[in-house]
C-alpha positions as CSV (number, residue, x, y, z in Angstrom):
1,X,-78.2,2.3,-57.4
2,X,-75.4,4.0,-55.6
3,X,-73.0,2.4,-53.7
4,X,-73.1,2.8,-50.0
5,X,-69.7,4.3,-48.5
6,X,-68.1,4.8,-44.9
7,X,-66.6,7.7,-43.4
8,X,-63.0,7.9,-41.9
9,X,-60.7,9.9,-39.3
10,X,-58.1,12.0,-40.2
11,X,-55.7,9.7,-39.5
12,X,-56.3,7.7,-42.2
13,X,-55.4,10.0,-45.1
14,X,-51.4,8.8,-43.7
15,X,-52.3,5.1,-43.8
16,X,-53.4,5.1,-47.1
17,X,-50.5,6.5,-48.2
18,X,-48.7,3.9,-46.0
19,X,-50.8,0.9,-48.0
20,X,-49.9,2.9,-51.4
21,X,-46.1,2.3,-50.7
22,X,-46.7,-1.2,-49.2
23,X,-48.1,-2.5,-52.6
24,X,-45.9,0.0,-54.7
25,X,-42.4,-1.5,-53.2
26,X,-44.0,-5.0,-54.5
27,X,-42.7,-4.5,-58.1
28,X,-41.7,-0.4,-58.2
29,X,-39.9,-0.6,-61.8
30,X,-43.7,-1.8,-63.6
31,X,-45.4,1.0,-61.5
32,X,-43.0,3.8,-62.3
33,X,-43.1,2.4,-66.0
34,X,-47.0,2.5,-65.8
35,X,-47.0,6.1,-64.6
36,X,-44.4,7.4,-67.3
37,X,-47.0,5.8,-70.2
38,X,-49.6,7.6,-69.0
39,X,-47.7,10.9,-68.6
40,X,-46.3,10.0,-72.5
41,X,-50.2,9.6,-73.6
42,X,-51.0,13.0,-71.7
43,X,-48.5,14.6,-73.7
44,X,-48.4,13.2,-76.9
45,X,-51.4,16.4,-78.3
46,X,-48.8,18.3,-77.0
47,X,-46.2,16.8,-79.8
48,X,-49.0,16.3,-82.8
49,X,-51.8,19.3,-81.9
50,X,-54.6,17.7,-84.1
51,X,-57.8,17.6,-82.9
52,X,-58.5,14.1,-83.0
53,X,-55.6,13.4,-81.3
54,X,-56.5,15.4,-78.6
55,X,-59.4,13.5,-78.2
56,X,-58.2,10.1,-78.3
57,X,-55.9,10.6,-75.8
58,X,-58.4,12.4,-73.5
59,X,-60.9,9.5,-74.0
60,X,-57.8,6.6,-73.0
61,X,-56.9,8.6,-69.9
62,X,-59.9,6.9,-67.9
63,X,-59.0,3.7,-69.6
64,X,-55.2,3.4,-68.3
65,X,-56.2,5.1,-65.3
66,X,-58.6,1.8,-64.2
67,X,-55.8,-0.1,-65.8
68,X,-53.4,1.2,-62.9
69,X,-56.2,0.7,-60.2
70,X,-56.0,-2.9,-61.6
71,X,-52.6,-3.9,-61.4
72,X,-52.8,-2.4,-57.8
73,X,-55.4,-5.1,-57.3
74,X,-53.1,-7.8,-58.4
75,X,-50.5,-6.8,-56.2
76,X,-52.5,-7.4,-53.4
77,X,-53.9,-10.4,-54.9
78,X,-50.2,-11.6,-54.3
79,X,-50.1,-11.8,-58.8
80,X,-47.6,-10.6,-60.9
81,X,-48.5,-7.5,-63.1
82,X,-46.6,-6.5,-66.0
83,X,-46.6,-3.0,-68.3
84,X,-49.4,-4.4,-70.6
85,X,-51.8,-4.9,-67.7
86,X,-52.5,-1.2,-68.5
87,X,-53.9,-1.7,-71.3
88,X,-56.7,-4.5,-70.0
89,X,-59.4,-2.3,-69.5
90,X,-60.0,-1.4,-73.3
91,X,-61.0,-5.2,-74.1
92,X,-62.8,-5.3,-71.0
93,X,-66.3,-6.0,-72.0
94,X,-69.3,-5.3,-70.5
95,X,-67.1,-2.2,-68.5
96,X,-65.7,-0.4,-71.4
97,X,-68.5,1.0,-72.7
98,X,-69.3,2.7,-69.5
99,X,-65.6,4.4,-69.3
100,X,-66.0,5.6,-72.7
101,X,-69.3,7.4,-71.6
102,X,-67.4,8.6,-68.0
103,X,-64.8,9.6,-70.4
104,X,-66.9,11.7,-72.7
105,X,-68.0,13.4,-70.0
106,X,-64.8,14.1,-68.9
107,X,-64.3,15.8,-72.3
108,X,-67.1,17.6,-71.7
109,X,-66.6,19.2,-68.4
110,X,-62.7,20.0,-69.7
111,X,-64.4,22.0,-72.8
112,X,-66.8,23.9,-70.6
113,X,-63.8,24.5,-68.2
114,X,-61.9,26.2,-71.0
115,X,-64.5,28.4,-72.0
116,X,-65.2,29.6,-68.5
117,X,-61.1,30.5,-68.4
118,X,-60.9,32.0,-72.1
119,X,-64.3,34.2,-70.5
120,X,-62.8,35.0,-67.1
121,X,-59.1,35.5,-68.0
122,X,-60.0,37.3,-71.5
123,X,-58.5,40.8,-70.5
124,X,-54.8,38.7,-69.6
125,X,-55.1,36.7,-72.4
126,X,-55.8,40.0,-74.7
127,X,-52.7,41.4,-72.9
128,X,-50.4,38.2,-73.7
129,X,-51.9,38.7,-77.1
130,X,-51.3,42.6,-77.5
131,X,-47.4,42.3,-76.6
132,X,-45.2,43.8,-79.3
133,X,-41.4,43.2,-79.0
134,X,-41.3,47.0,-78.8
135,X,-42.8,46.9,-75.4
136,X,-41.6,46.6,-72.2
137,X,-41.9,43.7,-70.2
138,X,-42.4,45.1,-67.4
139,X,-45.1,47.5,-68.6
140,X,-47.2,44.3,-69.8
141,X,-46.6,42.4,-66.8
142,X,-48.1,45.4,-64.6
143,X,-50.8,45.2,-67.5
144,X,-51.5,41.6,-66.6
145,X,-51.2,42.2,-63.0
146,X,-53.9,45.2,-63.2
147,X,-56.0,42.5,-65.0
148,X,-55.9,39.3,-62.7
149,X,-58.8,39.5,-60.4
150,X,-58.4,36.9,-56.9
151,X,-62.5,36.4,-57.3
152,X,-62.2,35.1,-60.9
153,X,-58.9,32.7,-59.9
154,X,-60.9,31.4,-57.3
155,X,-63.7,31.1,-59.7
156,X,-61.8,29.2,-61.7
157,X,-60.3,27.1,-58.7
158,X,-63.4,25.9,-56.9
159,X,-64.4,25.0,-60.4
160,X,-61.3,22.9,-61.8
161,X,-61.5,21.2,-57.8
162,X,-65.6,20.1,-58.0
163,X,-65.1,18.8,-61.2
164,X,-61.9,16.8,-60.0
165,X,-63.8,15.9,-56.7
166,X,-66.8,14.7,-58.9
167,X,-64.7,12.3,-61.2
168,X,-62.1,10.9,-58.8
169,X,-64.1,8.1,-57.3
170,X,-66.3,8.1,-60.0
171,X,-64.3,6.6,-62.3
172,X,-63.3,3.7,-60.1
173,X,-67.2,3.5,-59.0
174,X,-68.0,2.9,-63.1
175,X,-65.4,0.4,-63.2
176,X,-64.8,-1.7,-59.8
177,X,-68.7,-1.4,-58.9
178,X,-69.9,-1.5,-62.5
179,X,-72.2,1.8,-61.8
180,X,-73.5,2.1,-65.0
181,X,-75.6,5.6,-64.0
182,X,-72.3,7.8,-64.6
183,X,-74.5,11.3,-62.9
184,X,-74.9,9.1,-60.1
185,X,-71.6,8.2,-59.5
186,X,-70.0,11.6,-60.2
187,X,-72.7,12.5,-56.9
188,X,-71.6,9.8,-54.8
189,X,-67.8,10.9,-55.7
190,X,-68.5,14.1,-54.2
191,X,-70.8,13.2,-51.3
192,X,-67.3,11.0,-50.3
193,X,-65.0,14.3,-50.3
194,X,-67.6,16.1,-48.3
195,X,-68.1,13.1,-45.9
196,X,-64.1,12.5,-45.8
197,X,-62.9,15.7,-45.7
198,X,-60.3,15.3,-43.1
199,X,-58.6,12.4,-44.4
200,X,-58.6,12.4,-47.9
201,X,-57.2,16.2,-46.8
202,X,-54.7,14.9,-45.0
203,X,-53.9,12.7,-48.1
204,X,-53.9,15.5,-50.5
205,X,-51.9,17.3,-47.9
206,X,-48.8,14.3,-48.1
207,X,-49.2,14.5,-51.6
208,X,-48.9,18.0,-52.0
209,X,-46.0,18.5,-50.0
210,X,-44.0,15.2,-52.0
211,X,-44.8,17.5,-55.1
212,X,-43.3,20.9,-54.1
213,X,-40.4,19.1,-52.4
214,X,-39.4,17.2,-55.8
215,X,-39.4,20.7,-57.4
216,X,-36.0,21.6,-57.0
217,X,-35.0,17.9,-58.7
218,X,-37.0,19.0,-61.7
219,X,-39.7,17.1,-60.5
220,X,-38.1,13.7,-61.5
221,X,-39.1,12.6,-58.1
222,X,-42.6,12.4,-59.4
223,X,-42.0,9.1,-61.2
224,X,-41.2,8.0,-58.0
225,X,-44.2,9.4,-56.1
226,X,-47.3,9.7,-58.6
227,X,-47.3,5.7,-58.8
228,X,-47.7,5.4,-54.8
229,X,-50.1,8.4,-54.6
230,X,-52.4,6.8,-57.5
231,X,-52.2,3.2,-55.4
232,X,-53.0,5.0,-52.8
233,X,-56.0,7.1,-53.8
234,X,-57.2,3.9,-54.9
235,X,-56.6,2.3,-51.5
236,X,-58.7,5.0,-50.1
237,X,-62.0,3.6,-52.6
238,X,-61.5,0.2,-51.8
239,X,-61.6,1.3,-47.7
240,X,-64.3,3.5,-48.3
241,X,-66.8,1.5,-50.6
242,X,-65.6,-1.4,-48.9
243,X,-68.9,-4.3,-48.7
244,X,-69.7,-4.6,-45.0
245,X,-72.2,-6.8,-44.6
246,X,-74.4,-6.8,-41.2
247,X,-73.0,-10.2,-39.7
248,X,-69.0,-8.2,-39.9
249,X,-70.8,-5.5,-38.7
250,X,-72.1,-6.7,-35.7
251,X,-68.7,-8.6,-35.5
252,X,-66.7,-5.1,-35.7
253,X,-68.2,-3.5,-32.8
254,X,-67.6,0.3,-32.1
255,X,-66.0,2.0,-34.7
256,X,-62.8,2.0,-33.1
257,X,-62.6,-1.6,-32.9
258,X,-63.3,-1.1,-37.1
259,X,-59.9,1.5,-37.1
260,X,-57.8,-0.8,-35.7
261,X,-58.7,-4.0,-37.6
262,X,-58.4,-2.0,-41.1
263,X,-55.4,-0.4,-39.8
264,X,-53.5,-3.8,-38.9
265,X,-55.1,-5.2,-42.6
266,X,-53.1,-2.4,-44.2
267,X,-49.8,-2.9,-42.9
268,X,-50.1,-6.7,-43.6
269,X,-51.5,-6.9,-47.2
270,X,-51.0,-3.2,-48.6
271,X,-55.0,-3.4,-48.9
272,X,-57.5,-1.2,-47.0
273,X,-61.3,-2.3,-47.1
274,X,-61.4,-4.6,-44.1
């Protein structure tokens, strides 16, 4: 059964952001130290390219993502978290199983995702592949140039984005709300980014911009930023699959009676779901 979910302004893409940095600023050292394992286990096929290395390491990415969603949690549960916490969702029973599945699917939909590139961007690749040393460089890159069509990057784009889209909430949906119907939740995750364009735009937007700024630090900044853009992507799941039952409803009153309340919840407690 999917979980029911609400619809925001625009507005609210900056005060997620604002209740990522509220529960961020808690204990920033563990978050940043959280965020730098993660990037280490994203890398590590990069340093040993075996296959089953690869795979591991795809398959704990949903794992250690949760893990950080959890240790949010805490911190606005007023505990303590510490580095391990990261690691709690692997012994988590009765929820594991299902993040293994999201995560094979993940797997899945990265697989068909290369085969689409290799197939699109064969006549760069064959290019790339061609080059002699005898060649010049900027003959090839015209060659590569001449080969790159706009329609196939934004193919390629639109693809890489609905797959994104479909298991950004998902993941917390599987986890959090124990969906156990994993097509289900991939739907529901992108009925919410159709449904909340504008402010999880606006959200992207912030983030985005954080990004390109850090690039001229070598993108160092990131450890700093990534940990309050995960919190507060996961801020934006707890407001928007937030449990409303009819007796708050009828207590909230017109919806922008609802803003203000969730808004004023945020800046006291770092959490969004009022």
């Amino acid at each position: 059964m999917s979980a029911d979910f609400r619809t925001f302004k625009a507005s609210f893409g900056v005060s997620w952001f604002k209740a990522g940095w509220a529960v961020f600023k808690v204990q920033p050292l563990t978050f940043m130290m959280m965020y730098i394992f993660i990037v280490i286990v994203g890398l590590f096929p990069f340093v040993l390219p075996n296959p089953i290395v690869q795979m591991l390491c795809a398959l704990a990415g949903p794992f250690l993502t949760v893990g950080f969603y959890s240790a949010a949690l805490n911190i606005q549960a007023g505990k303590s978290i510490m580095l391990a916490d990261i690691l709690k969702p692997f012994s988590a029973k009765g929820r594991r199983l299902n993040i293994f599945r999201l995560g094979l699917y993940q797997l899945g939909v990265a697989l068909l995702l290369g085969v689409v590139m290799s197939l699109l961007f064969e006549p760069v690749t064959s290019a790339l592949q061609n080059h002699t040393q005898e060649q010049d460089i900027q003959v090839v890159m015209a060659e590569i140039a001449a080969a790159i069509s706009l329609a196939d990057i934004a193919i390629f784009i639109a693809l890489q984005s609905l797959a994104m889209m479909a298991f950004a909430y998902a993941l917390p949906l599987v986890y959090f709300k124990e969906q156990a119907n994993i097509f289900g939740a991939m739907k529901q995750s992108l009925k919410v980014f159709y449904y909340n364009m504008a402010p999880l735009s606006v959200f992207g937007g912030i983030a985005a911009l954080l990004m390109i700024a850090s690039t001229p630090l070598s993108l160092v900044p990131l450890i700093f930023i990534m940990p309050i853009i995960y919190i507060g992507f996961f801020v934006s799941f707890q407001a928007i699959f937030a449990n409303q039952s009819p007796e708050n409803e009828q207590k909230a009153g017109p919806e922008d009676n609802n803003t203000q309340s969730a808004r004023e919840e945020t800046g006291q407690t770092g959490r969004f779901d009022a």
